[in-house]
N, C-alpha and C positions, 0 to 999 in steps of 0.2 A: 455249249456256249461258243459262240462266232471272234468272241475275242479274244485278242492275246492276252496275256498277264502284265506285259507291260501296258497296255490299252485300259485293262482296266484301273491299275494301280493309279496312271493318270488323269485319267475320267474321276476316281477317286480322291485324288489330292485336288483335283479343281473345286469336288461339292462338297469337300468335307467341312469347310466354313459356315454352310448352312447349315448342314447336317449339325455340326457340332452346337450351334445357338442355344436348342432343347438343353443339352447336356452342362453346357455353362451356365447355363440360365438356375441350375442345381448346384453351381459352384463344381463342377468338372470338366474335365479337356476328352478330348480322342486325341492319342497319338494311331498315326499310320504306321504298322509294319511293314507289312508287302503283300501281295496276291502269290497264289497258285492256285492254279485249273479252277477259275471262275469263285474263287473265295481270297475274301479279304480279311486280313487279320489286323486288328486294332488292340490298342491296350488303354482301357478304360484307366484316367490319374484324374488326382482331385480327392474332394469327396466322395466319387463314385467307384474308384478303386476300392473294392472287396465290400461293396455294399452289398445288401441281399436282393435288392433290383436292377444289380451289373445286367443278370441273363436277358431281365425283360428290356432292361434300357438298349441292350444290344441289338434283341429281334425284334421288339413293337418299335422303335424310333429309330437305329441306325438303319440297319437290314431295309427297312422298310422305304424308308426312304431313300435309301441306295436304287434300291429297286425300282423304283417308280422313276428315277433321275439317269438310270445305268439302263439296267437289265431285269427284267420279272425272274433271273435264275440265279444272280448274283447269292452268294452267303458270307453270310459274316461271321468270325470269331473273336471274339475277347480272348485273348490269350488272361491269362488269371492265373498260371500256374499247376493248373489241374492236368491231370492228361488228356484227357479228351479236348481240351484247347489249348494245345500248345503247338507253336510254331515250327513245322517244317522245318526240316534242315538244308533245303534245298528252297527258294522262293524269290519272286522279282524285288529288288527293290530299286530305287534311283542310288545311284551313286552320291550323289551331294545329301541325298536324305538319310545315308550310310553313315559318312560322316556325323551330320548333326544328330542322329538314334548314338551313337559311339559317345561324343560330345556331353550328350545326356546324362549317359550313363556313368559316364567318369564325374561328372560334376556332382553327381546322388553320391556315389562312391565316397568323394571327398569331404561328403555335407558331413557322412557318416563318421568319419573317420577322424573327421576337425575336432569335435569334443577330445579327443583324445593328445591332440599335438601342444 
């Protein structure tokens, strides 16, 4: 692949609003994680988080149309928690979208945690 990781990450966060239409349209979001070496890793939330059409909604509708918008070599992962898709320890991400993925997570943290206070 001819591009960097940050190249695609952001070619990525430009189409991911269309891309995402399909997946809302199902009552679910994409979050962007980051790229490495020409794969992108997303994490399916919503309704589509741990549905048993995660894998296809990943490769027939995101993949797919990443690729047709990016690159014909682009791949994509759902991170899900499995091994085989899970995130790299090492991967591009924006800084300000570091923050806001951090942000997230502490706010689920808290949702969790609130029954309890």
């Amino acid at each position: 692949m001819i591009f960097s990781d940050e190249e695609i990450y952001k070619a990525t966060k430009h189409y991911l609003p269309t891309v995402n239409e399909y997946v809302k349209s199902h009552g679910g979001n994409i979050k962007l994680l980051g790229a490495k070496d020409g794969t992108i890793y997303i994490e399916l939330a919503g309704t589509c988080h741990g549905c048993s059409m995660s894998l296809m909604t990943t490769k027939m509708v995101v993949q797919k149309q990443l690729r047709e918008l990016i690159d014909p070599e682009l791949n994509v992962i759902n991170v899900d928690g499995t091994e085989p898709n899970k995130l790299p320890k090492e991967y591009y991400i924006d800084e300000n979208d570091k923050i806001e993925l951090n942000k997230s997570t502490k706010d689920k943290l808290f949702d969790k945690i609130k029954k309890f206070l």
